[in-house]
C-alpha positions in Angstrom: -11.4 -39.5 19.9 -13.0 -35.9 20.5 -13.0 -33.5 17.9 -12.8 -29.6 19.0 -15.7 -27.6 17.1 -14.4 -25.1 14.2 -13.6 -21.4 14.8 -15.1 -18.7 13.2 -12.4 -18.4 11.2 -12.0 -22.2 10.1 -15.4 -22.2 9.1 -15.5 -19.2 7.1 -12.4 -20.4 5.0 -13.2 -23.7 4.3 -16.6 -22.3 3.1 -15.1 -19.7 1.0 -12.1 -22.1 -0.3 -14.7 -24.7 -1.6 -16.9 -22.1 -3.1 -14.7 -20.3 -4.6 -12.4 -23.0 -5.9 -15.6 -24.7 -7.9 -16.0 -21.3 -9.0 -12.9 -20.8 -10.6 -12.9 -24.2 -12.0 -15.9 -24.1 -13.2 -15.6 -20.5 -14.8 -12.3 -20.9 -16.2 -13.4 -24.0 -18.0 -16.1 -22.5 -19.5 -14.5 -19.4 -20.4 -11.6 -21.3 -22.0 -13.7 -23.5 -24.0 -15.9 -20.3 -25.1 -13.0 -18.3 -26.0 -11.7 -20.8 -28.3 -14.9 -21.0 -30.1 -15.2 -17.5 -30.1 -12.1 -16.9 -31.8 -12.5 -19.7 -34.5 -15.8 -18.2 -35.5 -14.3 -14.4 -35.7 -11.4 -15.8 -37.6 -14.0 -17.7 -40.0 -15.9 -14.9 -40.3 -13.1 -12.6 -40.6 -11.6 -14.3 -43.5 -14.9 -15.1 -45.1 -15.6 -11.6 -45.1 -12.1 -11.0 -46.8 -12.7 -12.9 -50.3 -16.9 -11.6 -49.9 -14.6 -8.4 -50.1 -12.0 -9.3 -52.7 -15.0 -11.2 -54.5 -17.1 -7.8 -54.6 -14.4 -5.3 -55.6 -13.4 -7.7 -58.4 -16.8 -7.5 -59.6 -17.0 -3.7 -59.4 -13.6 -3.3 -61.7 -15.3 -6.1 -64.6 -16.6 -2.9 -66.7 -12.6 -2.2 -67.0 -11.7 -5.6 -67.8 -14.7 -6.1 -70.7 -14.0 -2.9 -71.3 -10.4 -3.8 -72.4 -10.8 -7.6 -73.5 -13.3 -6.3 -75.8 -11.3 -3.8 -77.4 -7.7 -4.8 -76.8 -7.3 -7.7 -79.2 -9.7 -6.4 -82.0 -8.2 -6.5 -85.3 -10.0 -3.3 -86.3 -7.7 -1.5 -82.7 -4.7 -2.8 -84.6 -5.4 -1.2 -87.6 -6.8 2.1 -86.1 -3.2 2.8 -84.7 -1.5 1.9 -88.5 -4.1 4.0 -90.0 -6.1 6.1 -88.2 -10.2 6.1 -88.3 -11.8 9.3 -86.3 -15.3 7.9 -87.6 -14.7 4.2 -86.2 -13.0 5.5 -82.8 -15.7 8.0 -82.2 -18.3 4.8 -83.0 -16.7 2.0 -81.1 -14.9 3.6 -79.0 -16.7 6.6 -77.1 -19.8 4.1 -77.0 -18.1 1.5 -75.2 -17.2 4.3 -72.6 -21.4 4.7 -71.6 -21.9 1.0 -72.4 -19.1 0.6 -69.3 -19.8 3.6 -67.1 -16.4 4.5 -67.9 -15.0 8.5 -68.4 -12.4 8.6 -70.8 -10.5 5.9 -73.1 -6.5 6.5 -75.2 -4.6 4.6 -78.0 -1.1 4.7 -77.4 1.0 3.8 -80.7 4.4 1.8 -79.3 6.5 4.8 -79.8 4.4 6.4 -77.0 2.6 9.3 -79.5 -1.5 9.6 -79.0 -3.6 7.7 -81.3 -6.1 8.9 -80.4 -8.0 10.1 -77.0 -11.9 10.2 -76.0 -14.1 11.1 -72.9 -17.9 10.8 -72.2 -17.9 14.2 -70.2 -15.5 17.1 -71.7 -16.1 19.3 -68.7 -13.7 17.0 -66.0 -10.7 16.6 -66.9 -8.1 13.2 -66.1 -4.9 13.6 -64.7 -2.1 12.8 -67.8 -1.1 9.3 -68.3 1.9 7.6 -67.3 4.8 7.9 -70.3 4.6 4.6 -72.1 8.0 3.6 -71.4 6.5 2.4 -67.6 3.5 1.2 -69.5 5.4 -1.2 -71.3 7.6 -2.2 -67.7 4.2 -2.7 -66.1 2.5 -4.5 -69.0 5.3 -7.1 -69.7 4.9 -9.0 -66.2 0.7 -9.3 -67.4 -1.8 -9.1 -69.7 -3.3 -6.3 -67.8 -2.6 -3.5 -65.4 -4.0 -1.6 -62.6 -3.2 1.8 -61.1 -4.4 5.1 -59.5 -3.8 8.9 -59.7 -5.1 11.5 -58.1 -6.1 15.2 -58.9 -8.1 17.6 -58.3 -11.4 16.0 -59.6 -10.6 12.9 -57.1 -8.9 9.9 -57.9 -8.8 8.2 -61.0 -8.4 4.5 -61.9 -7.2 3.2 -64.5 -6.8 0.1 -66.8 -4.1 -0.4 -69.4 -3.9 -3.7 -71.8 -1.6 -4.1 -74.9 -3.1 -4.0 -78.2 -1.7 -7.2 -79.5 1.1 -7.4 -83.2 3.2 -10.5 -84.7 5.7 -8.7 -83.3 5.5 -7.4 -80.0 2.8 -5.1 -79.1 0.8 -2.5 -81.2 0.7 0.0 -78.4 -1.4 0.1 -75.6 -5.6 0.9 -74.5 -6.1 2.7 -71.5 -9.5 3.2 -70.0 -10.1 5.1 -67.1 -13.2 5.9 -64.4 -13.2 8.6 -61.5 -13.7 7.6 -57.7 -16.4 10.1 -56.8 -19.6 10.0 -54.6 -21.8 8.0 -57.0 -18.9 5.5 -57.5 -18.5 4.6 -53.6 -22.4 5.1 -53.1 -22.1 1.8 -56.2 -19.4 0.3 -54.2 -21.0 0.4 -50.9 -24.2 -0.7 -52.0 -22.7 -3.6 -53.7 -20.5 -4.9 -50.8 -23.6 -3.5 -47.8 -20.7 -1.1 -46.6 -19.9 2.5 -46.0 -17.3 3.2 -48.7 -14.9 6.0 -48.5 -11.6 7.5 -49.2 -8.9 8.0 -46.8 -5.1 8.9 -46.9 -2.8 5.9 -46.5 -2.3 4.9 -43.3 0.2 2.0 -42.2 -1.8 0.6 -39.4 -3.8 -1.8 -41.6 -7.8 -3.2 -41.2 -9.2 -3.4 -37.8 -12.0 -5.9 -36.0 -14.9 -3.3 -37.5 -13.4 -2.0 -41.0 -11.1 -3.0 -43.9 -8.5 -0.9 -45.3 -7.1 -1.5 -48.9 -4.6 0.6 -50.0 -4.6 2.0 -53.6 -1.3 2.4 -55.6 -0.2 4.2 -58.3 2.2 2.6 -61.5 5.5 2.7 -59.7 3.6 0.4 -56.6 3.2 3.6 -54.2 0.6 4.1 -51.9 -1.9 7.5 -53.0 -5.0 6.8 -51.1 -7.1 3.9 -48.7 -10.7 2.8 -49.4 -12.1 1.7 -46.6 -14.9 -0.3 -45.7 -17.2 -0.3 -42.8 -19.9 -2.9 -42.6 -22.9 -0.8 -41.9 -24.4 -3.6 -39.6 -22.1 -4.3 -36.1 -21.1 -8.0 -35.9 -22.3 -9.6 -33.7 -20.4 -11.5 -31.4 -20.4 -15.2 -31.7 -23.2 -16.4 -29.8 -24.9 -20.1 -29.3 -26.1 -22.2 -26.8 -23.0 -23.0 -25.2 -23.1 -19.2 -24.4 -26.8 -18.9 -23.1 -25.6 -22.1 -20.5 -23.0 -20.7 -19.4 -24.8 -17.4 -18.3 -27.9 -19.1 -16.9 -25.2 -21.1 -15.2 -23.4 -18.5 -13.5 -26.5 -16.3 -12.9 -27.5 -19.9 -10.6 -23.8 -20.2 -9.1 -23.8 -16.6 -8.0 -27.1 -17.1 -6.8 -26.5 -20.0 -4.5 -23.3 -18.2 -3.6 -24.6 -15.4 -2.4 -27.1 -16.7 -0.5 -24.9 -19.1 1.1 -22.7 -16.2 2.2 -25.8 -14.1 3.8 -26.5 -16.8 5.6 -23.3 -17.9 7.0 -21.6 -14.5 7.7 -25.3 -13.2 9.5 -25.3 -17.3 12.1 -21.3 -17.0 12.6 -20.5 -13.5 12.1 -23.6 -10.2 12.3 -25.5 -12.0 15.3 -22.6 -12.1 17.8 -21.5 -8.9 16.6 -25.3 -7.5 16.9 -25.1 -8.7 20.6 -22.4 -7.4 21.7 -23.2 -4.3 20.6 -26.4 -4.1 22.0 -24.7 -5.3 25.6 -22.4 -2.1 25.4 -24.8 0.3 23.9 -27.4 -1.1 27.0 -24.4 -1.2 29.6 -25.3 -4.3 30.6 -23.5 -8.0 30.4 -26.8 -9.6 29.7 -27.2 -9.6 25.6 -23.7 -11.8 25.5 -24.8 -14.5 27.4 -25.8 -16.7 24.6 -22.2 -16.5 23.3 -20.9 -18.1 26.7 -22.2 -21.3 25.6 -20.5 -21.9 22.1 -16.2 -22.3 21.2 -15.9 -20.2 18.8 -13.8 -16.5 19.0 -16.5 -14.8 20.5 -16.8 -16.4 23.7 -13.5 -14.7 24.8 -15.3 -11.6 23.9 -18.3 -12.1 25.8 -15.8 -13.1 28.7 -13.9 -9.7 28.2 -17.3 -7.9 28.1 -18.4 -8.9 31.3 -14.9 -8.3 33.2 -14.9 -4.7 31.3 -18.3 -4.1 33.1 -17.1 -5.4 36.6 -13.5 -3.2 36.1 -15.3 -0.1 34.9 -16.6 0.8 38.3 -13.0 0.9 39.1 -11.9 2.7 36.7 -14.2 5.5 37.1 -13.4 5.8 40.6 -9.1 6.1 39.5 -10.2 8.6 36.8 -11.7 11.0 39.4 -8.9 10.7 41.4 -6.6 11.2 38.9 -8.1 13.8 37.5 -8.3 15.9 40.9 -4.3 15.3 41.1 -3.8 16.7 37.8 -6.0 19.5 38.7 -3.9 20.4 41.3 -0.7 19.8 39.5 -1.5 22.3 37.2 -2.6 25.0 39.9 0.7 23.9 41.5 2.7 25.0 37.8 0.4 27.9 37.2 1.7 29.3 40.4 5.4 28.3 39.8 5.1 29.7 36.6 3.9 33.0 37.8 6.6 32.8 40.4 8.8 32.2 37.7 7.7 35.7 35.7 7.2 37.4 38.8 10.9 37.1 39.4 12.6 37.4 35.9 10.4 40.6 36.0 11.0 41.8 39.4 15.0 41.4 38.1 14.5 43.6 34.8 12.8 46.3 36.3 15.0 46.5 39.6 18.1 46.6 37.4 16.3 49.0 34.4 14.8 51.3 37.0 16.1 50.7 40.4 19.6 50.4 40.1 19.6 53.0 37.3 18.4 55.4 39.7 20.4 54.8 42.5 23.2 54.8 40.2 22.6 58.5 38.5 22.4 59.3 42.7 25.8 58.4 42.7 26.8 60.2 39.9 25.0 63.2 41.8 26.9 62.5 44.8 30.0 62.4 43.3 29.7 65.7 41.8 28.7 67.1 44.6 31.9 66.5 46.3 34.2 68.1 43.9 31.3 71.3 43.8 31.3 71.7 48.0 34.2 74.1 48.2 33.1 76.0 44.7 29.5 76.5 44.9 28.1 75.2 48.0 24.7 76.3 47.3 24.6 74.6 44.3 26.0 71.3 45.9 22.9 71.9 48.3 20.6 71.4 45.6 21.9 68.8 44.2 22.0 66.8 47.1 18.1 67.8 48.0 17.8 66.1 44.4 19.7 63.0 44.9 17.1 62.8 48.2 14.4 63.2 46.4 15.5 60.3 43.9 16.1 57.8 46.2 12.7 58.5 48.0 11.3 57.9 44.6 13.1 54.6 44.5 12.5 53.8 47.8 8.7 54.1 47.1 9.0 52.7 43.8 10.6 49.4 45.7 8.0 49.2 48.3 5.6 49.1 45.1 7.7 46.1 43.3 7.3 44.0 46.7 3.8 44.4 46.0 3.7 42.5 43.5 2.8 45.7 41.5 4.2 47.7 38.4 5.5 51.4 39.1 2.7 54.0 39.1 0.2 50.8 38.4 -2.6 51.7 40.6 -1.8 55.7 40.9 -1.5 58.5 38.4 0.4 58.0 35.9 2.5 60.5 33.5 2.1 60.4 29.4 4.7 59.0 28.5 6.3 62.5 27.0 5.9 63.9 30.3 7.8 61.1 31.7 10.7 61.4 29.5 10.7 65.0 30.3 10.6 64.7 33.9 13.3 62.1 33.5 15.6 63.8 31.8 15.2 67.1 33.9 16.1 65.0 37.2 19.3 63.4 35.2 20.2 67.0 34.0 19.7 68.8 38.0 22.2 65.4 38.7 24.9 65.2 35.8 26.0 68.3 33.4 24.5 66.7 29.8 22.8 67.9 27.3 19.4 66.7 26.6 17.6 67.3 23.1 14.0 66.2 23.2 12.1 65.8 19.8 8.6 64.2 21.1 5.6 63.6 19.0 2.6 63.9 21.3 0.2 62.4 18.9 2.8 59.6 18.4 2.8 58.6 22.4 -0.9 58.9 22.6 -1.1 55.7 20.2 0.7 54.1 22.7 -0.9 51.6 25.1 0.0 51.3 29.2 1.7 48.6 28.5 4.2 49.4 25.7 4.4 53.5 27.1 6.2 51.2 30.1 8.2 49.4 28.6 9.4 52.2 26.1 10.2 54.5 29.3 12.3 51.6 30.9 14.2 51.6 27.3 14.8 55.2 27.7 16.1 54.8 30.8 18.6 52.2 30.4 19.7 54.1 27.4 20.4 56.9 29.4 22.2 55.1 32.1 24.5 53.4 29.7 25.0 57.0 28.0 26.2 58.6 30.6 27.8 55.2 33.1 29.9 53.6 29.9 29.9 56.0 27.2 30.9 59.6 29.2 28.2 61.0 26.6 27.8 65.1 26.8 24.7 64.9 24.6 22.0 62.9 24.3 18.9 63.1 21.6 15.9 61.5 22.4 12.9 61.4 19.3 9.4 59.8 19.4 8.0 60.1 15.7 6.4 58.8 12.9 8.5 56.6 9.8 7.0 55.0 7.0 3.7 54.5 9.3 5.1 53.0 12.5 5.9 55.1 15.2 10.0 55.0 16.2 11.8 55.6 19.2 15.1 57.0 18.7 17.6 57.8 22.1 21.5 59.0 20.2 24.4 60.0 22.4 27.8 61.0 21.6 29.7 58.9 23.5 32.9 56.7 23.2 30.6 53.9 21.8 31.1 50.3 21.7 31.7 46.9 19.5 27.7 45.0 20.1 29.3 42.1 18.9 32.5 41.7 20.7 30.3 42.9 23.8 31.0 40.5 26.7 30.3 41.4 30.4 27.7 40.2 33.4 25.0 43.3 32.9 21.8 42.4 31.6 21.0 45.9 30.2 21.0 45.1 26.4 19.7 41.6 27.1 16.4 43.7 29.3 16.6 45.7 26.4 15.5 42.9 23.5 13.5 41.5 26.2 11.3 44.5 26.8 11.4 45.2 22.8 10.1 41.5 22.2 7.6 41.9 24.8 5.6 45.2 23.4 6.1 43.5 19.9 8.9 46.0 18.3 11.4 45.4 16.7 15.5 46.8 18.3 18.3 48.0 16.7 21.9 49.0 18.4 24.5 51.1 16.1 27.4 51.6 17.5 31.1 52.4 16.8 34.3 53.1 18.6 34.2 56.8 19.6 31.1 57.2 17.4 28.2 57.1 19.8 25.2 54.7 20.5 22.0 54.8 18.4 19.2 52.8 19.5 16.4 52.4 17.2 12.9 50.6 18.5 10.4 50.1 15.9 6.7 50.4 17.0 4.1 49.1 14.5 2.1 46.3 14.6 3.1 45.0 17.6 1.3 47.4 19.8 -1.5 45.0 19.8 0.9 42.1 21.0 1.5 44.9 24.2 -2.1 45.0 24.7 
């Protein structure tokens, strides 16, 4: 039995399954073993660090508590509140307060009035003390009781005990101390923290700091002391920890190398040669890969045919490319055909057509003028002669290929309008009023003073064909910075939208408008006229 040698691809996954499955088995192992430490010792530590807390801020309230086991159950106490000693309060009392490091000290008589009240410094002041009905609440679930207030001196603790009768209690000693720098500076010192004072906050101690809140008499919240340890903990660290990174630091060792060293045999050397084969066009680098079964002998197959076909190819890109080349003189000229004759259409019908048309109108009124003025009728016709010569010459020019007046001398374009509207005025009876800027047309460029002309002249003819106009106004000036050519008639007018019909004269007209970059407008009514407005600005440049 044979066995076919492994792909590329088979022996890159089975070397990546097994390393990386004895990686994750390895590293979870380890990493579930280490957490579990990790998180017994914080836990230990955690609470260990708890009652070292508890233990330390129990030891900072003792001068309270001797403070008020001392003098609580004295005899001497009871009898100072039946009959009242200043000399033996002022000696037992006030110098227990230094003896203690405590500020100020009251005797409460059972009916809530004050025995008798002392502090070591007159100058602060202590926030009043509760009313001794809550005193006696608070002091009837134990022998002693804690609580806090705060001013504006800081906060204040304080430590109330019963004074102690046959009957019931006495009253009641309160001693008191103030929270202020020197006290925390104690505090931290005795616990190796950072001590201070905060506003109560619900979200409780954290990994690096612990929160206690401190409460007033009723139970309620007034301020947090917190503790920070002023050395980081250290994360939980033995020798299972130091194996298990020299351990990994060797795995990812062997790993990578293994890796380099299979990806550069299987993978970077047939990919290095057949690169260097196509960057030396030449099949010789891949030959090597002919002799093995893996994915790249197909390449090194392909390589070689792609050298043998690219000779071919070469030769049917050139041809090719000469077809195209000629295809695209083939639509260059179909295309100019193409203009050639949409423009040859537009100007024989704006120019050509228009003038053999006001001819006819000539002609026309020649024959009712023979038999009144023949003299006049004479000159008429010499000027219906002269325009058909004109067109005449002006078609021998479009079979040219060329525009009117293109190559010859050409009128400004006021001259032209003048001249125009003096041969339509020797051929119909209408009255022309011309209002032409000459600084305004010498903006113009050759190619928009054409197509403007050709407006003109459409607007005439469909003046005086469709709209029996008498007068027509013609204006080249200046609006608003753009120069605006204006041609109004007082003809029967017309409806531009319901306009139907087979003449292309207002279709030439948005043409030729589009083409010298203005912009057209048509107003028109029923017996109103025709006002056609072209807007010249900008778009001179696009007639360039």
């Amino acid at each position: 039995m044979t066995f076919r040698p492994l792909k590329l691809r088979g022996k890159l996954g089975l070397l990546l399954a097994a390393m990386l499955g004895l990686f994750f088995t390895v590293f979870l192992g380890l990493r579930l073993q280490e957490y579990r430490e990790l998180t017994e010792a914080r836990a230990a530590l955690r609470a260990e660090a708890e009652r070292q807390l508890g233990r330390w801020i129990e030891i900072a309230n003792r001068p309270l508590q001797e403070f008020l086991l001392d003098l609580a159950p004295w005899t001497e106490t009871r009898d100072y509140l039946a009959r009242p000693d200043p000399a033996w309060a002022r000696s037992q009392l006030d110098s227990a307060l230094a003896d203690h490091h405590l500020e100020a000290v009251w005797l409460l008589r059972a009916d809530g009035h004050l025995a008798y009240a002392g502090q070591r410094d007159h100058k602060v002041q202590p926030p009043p003390l509760p009313a001794p009905p809550d005193l006696a609440r608070a002091t009837r679930k134990a022998s002693r009781i804690q609580f806090f207030a705060p001013d504006s001196n800081g906060l204040w603790q304080f430590m109330a005990a019963p004074v102690p009768a046959p009957q019931g209690a006495a009253g009641w000693l309160v001693a008191a101390r103030r929270w202020d720098e020197v006290h925390l500076t104690r505090l931290g010192t005795l616990t190796d923290c950072t001590v201070k004072l905060e506003p109560p906050s619900a979200s409780g101690s954290t990994g690096a700091t612990w929160r206690r809140a401190l409460t007033d008499l009723h139970g309620r919240a007034v301020q947090d002391v917190v503790f920070t340890p002023t050395e980081p903990q250290l994360p939980f660290v033995d020798r299972h920890g130091r194996m298990t990174v020299l351990l990994f630091a060797a795995f990812g060792t062997l790993l990578l190398t293994a890796l380099v060293l299979a990806v550069n045999r299987w993978v970077l050397r047939p990919v290095g040669l057949l690169g260097r084969s196509l960057r030396e066009n030449t099949p010789a680098p891949v030959a090597p890969l002919l002799e093995h079964g893996d994915e790249f002998r197909p390449l090194a197959q392909l390589v070689q045919e792609s050298f043998a076909r690219r000779a071919e190819l070469e030769r049917e890109i050139g041809e090719r490319r000469r077809a195209e080349d000629a295809l695209r003189a083939s639509q260059e000229q179909l295309r100019h055909s193409v203009e050639l004759r949409a423009r040859l259409a537009r100007d024989l019908h704006d120019h050509v057509i228009q003038s053999i048309y006001a001819a006819g109108l000539g002609l026309e009124s020649v024959r009712a003028q023979m038999s009144a003025d023949p003299f006049g009728a004479e000159g008429r016709i010499r000027h219906c002669m002269d325009n058909l010569n004109e067109t005449i010459r002006q078609v021998r020019s479009y079979i040219n290929d060329l525009e009117p007046d293109a190559h010859g001398h050409r009128q400004q374009f006021t001259a032209a309008v003048r001249a125009l509207t003096n041969t339509m005025h020797q051929l119909w009876p209408v009255e022309f009023v011309l209002d032409l800027d000459d600084t305004e047309a010498a903006k113009l460029t050759n190619v928009v003073e054409i197509h403007a002309l050709q407006i003109v002249r459409e607007c005439l003819s469909n003046a005086l064909r469709h709209g029996q106009a008498t007068r027509v106004v013609i204006s080249l000036q200046s609006e608003d910075g753009r120069t605006v050519l204006r041609v109004r008639d007082n003809g029967c007018g017309f409806d531009a939208v319901q306009r139907t019909g087979t003449g292309r004269g207002l279709v030439n007209l948005t043409t030729r408008a589009r083409e010298m970059g203005a912009t057209l407008r048509i107003d028109s009514k029923k017996d109103a006229g025709t006002a056609v407005t072209v807007r010249i600005g900008a778009g001179q440049e696009a007639g360039r």
